[in-house]
C-alpha positions, 0 to 999 in steps of 0.5 A: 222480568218485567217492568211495573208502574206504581203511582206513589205519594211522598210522605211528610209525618214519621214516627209510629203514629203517622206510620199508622195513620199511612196503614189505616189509609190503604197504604205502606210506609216506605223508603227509596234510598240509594245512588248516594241521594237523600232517602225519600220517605213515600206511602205506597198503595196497599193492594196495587204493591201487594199484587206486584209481589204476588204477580212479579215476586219480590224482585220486580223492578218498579217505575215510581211516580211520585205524586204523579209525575215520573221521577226521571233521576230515581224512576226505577227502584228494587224491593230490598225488604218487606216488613210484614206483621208477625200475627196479622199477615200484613205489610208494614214497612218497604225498603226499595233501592234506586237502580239505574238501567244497565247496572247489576244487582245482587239478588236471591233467585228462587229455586224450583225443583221440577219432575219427578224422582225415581220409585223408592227416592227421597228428595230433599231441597237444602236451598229454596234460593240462589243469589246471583248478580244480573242486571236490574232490568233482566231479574229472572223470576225463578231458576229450575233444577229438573230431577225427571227420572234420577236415581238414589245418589244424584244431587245438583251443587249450586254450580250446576243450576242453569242461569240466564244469560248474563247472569253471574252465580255468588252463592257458593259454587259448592252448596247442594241445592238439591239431593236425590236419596234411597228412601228408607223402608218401612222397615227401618222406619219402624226400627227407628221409631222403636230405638227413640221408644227404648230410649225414652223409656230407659232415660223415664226409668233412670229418673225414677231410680233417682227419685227413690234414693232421694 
């Protein structure tokens, strides 16, 4: 994955209020925090992170420079958390994580199923990402399970996803990532469908019995 460049600024009002003025200027409160030193509180600018989401995913390892000048101690830094508005779509918080070059992190790694099943399959995905330690600077940006041409009965454990080099699966080795089954008839569908009918049905009647003793 690679490196980005963001021009940051630090922040000195907290609180709700500041937190909304930082908005309203075009930029997102956030944290950078790690490595045992002290949190620095920074305002980052709105449409240049958001196009680092978008263009690198969220694992994307950042250079910060701090009111313009590269802090040489905590340049790089890992998206931990984003905070987006429930109703209105936008980013209201960032946590970012100091790392150092040469150290693992322990990321989710999204899963995307390629190639096409055989006629009559119904594929189901169980999991849309995998965590796996890798070193901070060589975040891979998503890990592919090939399904091209399998049968009714395949599926693919977490175990059997593979990974860059170097890095090192902490999922559980036995989670099913991926399952490959027959897919039901029309048939079986509509017998379905009229079984939940039925039931309704009877449990409607049940409840109008009981009124008429009440």
């Amino acid at each position: 994955m690679s490196e980005v460049r963001l021009t940051v600024e630090p922040r000195t009002e907290f609180g709700k209020g500041a937190a909304r003025r930082t908005r309203r200027a075009g930029k997102i409160p956030a944290v950078l925090y790690g490595h045992g030193e002290d949190p620095k509180h920074l305002a980052l600018p709105a449409v240049d992170f958001a196009r680092v989401v978008r263009d690198n995913g969220q694992n994307a390892v950042i250079t910060l420079d701090i009111a313009g000048t590269t802090t040489k101690s905590t340049d790089l830094a890992l998206t931990k958390t984003i905070t987006v508005h429930p109703l209105k779509n936008y980013i209201e918080h960032v946590d970012l994580l100091v790392v150092r070059r040469g150290e693992k992190v322990t990321v989710d790694i999204p899963v995307v199923v390629t190639g096409t099943a055989a006629p009559g399959t119904l594929v189901t995905q169980d999991l849309d990402t995998v965590q796996v330690e890798v070193e901070a600077t060589h975040i891979p940006e998503q890990v592919e399970v090939d399904i091209d041409g399998a049968e009714a009965g395949h599926s693919v454990q977490a175990s059997q996803i593979t990974l860059p080099r170097g890095a090192e699966l902490t999922t559980d080795p036995e989670a099913l990532v991926v399952a490959v089954n027959e897919a039901p008839t029309e048939e079986a569908m509509e017998a379905e469908v009229d079984a939940e009918g039925a039931g309704v049905v009877e449990e409607e009647s049940d409840s109008a019995e009981g009124g008429d003793e009440s």
